[in-house]
C-alpha positions in Angstrom: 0.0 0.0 0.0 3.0 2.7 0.8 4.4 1.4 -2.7 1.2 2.3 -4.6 0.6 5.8 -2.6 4.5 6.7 -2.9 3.3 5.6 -6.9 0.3 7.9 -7.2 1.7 11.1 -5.5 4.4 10.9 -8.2 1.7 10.4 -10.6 -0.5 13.4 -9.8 3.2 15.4 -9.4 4.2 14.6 -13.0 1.4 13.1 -15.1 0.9 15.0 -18.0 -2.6 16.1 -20.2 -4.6 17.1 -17.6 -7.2 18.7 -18.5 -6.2 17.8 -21.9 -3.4 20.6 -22.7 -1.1 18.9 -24.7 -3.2 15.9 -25.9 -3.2 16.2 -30.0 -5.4 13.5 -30.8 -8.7 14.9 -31.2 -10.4 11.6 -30.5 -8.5 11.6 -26.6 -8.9 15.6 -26.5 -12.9 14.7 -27.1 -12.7 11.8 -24.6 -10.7 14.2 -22.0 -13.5 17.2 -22.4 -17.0 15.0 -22.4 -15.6 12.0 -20.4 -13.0 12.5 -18.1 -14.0 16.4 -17.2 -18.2 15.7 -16.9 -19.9 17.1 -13.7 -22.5 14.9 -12.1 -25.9 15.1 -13.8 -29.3 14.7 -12.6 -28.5 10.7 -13.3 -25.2 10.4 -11.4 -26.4 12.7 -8.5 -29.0 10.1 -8.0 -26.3 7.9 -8.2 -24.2 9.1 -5.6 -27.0 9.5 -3.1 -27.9 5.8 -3.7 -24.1 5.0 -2.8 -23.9 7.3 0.1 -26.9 5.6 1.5 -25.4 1.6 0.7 -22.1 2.6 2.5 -23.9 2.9 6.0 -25.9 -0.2 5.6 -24.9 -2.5 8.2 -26.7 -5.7 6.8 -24.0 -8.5 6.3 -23.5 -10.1 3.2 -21.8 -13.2 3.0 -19.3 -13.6 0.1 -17.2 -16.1 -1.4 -14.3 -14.6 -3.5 -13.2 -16.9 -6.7 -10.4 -14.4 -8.2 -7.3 -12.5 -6.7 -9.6 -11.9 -3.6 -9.7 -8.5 -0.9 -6.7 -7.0 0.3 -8.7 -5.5 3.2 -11.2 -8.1 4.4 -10.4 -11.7 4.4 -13.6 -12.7 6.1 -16.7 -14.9 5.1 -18.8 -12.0 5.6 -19.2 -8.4 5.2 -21.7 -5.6 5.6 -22.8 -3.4 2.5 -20.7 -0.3 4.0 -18.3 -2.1 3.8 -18.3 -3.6 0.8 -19.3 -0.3 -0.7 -16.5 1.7 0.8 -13.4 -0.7 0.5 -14.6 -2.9 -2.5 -16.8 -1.0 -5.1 -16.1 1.5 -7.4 -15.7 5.0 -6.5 -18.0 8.0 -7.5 -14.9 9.5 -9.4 -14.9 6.4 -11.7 -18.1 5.6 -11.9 -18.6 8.9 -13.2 -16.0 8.0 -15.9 -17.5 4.5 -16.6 -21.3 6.6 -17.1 -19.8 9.3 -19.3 -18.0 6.1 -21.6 -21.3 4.8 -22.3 -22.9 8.2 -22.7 -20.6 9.2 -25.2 -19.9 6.0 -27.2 -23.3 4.2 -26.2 -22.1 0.6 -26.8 -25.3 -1.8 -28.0 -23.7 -4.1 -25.5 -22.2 -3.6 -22.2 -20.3 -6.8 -20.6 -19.1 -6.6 -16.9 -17.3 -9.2 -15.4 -17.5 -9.1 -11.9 -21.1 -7.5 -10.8 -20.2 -7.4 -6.9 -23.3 -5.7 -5.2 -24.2 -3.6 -8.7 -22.6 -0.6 -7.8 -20.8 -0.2 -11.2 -23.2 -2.1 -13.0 -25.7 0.6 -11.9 -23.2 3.4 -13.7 -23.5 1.3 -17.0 -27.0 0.6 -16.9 -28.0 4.1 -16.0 -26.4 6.0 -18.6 -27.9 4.4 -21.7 -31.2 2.7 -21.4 -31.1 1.5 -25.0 -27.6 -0.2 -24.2 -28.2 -4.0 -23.0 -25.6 -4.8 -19.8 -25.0 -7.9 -18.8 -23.0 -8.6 -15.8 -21.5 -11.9 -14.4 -20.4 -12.6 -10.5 -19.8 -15.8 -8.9 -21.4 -14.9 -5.6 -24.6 -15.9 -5.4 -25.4 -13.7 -2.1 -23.7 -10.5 -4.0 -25.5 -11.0 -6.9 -28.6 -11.3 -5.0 -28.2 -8.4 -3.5 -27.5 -6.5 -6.4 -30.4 -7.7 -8.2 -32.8 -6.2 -5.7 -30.5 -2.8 -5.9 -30.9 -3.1 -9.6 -34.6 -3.3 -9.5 -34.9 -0.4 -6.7 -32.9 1.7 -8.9 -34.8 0.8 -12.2 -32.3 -0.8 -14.0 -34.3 -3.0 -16.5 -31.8 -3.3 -18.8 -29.2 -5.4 -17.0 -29.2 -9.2 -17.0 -27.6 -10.8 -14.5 -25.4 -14.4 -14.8 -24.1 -16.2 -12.0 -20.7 -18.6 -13.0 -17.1 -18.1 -14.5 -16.1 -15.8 -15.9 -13.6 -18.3 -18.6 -16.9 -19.7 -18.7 -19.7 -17.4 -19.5 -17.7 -15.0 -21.4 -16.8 -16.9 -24.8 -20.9 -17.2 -25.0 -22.2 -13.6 -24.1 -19.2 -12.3 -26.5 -20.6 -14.2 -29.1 -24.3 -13.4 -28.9 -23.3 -9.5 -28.3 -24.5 -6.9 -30.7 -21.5 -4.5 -31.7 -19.6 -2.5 -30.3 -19.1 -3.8 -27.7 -18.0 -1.7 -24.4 -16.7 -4.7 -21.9 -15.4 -3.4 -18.5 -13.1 -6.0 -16.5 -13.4 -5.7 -12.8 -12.8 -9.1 -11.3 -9.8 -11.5 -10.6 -7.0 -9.3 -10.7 -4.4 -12.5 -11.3 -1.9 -11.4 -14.6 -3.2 -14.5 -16.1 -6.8 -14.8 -15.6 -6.5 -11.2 -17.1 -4.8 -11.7 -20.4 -6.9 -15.2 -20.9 -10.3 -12.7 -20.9 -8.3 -10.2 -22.9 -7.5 -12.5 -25.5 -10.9 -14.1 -25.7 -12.4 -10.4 -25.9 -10.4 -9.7 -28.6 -11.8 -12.0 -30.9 -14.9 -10.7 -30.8 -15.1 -6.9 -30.7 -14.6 -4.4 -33.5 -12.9 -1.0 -34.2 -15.7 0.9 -32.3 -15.6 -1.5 -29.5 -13.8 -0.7 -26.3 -12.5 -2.6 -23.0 -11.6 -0.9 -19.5 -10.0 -2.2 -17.0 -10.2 -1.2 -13.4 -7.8 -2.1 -10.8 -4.4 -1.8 -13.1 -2.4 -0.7 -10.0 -4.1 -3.3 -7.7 -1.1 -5.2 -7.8 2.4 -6.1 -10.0 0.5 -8.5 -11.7 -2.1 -6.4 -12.9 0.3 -3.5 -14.0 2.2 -6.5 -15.8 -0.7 -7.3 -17.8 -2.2 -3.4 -18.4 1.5 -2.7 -19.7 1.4 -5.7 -22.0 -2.4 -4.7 -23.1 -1.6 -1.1 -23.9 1.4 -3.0 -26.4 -0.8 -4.9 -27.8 -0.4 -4.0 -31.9 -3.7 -3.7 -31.8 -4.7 -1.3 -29.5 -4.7 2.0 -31.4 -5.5 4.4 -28.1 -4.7 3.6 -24.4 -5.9 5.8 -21.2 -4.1 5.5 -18.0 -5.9 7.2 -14.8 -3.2 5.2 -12.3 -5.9 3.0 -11.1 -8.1 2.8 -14.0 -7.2 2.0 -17.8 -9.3 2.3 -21.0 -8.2 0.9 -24.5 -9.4 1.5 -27.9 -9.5 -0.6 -31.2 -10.3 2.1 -33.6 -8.7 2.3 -37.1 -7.2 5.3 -39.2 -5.4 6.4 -35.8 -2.0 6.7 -34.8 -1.1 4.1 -32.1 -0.9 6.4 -29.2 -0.7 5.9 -25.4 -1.8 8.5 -22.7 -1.3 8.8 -19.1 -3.7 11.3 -18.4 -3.8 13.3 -14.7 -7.1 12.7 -13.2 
């Protein structure tokens, strides 16, 4: 943990593009002024209240982790706060996740790794006429994030309960294009190139993956740095703990660490 904040003080010190001066793409100068600097909305204040209010609910939910696991809680069990406040997504992101699929409005929206539906509720939310689909292993978190889902008035998320290895190859291939998939579950370096490389071979130009978690540990920086080499990946997006890559053609392979 001292190695990560020692890591992100020197990144907000010396990142550059903030704000996008300095970005010359005009595709990342778009994404930097609609995406990365949007305000909360009516949508996302709504949002954030929601969260405020699951991050003081004391109700325990038991969970069962199948990937890299919590750094944090090693217990059966956990309440919602807690969950909420050391485990899901933070409003900052979420915000980034909402503005993605407001911009780009993917026809399909994969998430692996539902947890109690705090970041599926960002997806969902921000394009009704996008279809998300969302798959956790925990049957008590995604129990619980199917009732959230429903308070909310989510309607277009379906929910799957397995594998990832194994429900993905499936859902990829019955997807309508493009294709926004957002990783967010087993942070291991090679559970995370196996999904990259099955994701791959089923999106187009216009489709898009993010990753959350790339500083979570060596591993995961491993694999982000070996994604954003990928030949082809045209566009990557570093925000220190979150990373976006893009597949689209008649652009100059690019990468951008962007202060956020």
């Amino acid at each position: 943990m001292i190695k990560i904040a020692l890591r992100f003080i020197y990144y907000k010190l010396f990142a550059p593009h903030r704000k996008g001066f300095g970005v010359h793409s005009p595709f990342v100068f778009n994404l930097v002024c609609k995406v990365l600097a949007g305000r909360d909305d009516a949508e996302l204040k709504k949002l954030s209240v929601w969260r405020k209010k699951l991050s003081r609910e004391q109700r325990i939910v038991s969970t069962r982790d199948t990937g890299a696991g919590s750094k944090s809680h090693k217990s059966k069990g956990r309440s919602v706060g807690q969950i909420v406040r050391k485990s899901s997504l933070r409003h900052k992101y979420g915000r980034v996740i909402y503005y993605l699929v407001n911009e780009f409005k993917p026809a399909t929206i994969i998430e692996l790794g539902t947890g109690i539906g705090i970041s599926t509720a960002y997806l969902a939310i921000a394009s009704r006429q996008s279809r998300v689909i969302s798959i956790e292993a925990d049957p008590e978190k995604l129990a619980f994030a199917g009732r959230f889902l429903e308070q909310i008035g989510a309607d277009n998320v379906t929910l799957h309960k397995g594998l990832f290895n194994e429900l993905l190859p499936g859902i990829l291939a019955d997807a309508r294009h493009p294709v926004l998939v957002f990783v967010d579950g087993d942070h291991s370096y090679g559970k995370t190139m196996d999904y990259y490389a099955q994701i791959k071979k089923y999106i187009n130009e216009e489709s898009f993956i993010v990753f959350d978690d790339i500083r979570w540990s060596d591993d995961m920086e491993k694999a982000w740095d070996e994604i954003r080499r990928d030949p082809t990946v045209v566009i990557s997006v570093d925000l220190f703990f979150m990373g976006i890559v893009f597949f689209r053609g008649g652009i100059p392979k690019q990468d951008f660490v962007i202060n956020f």
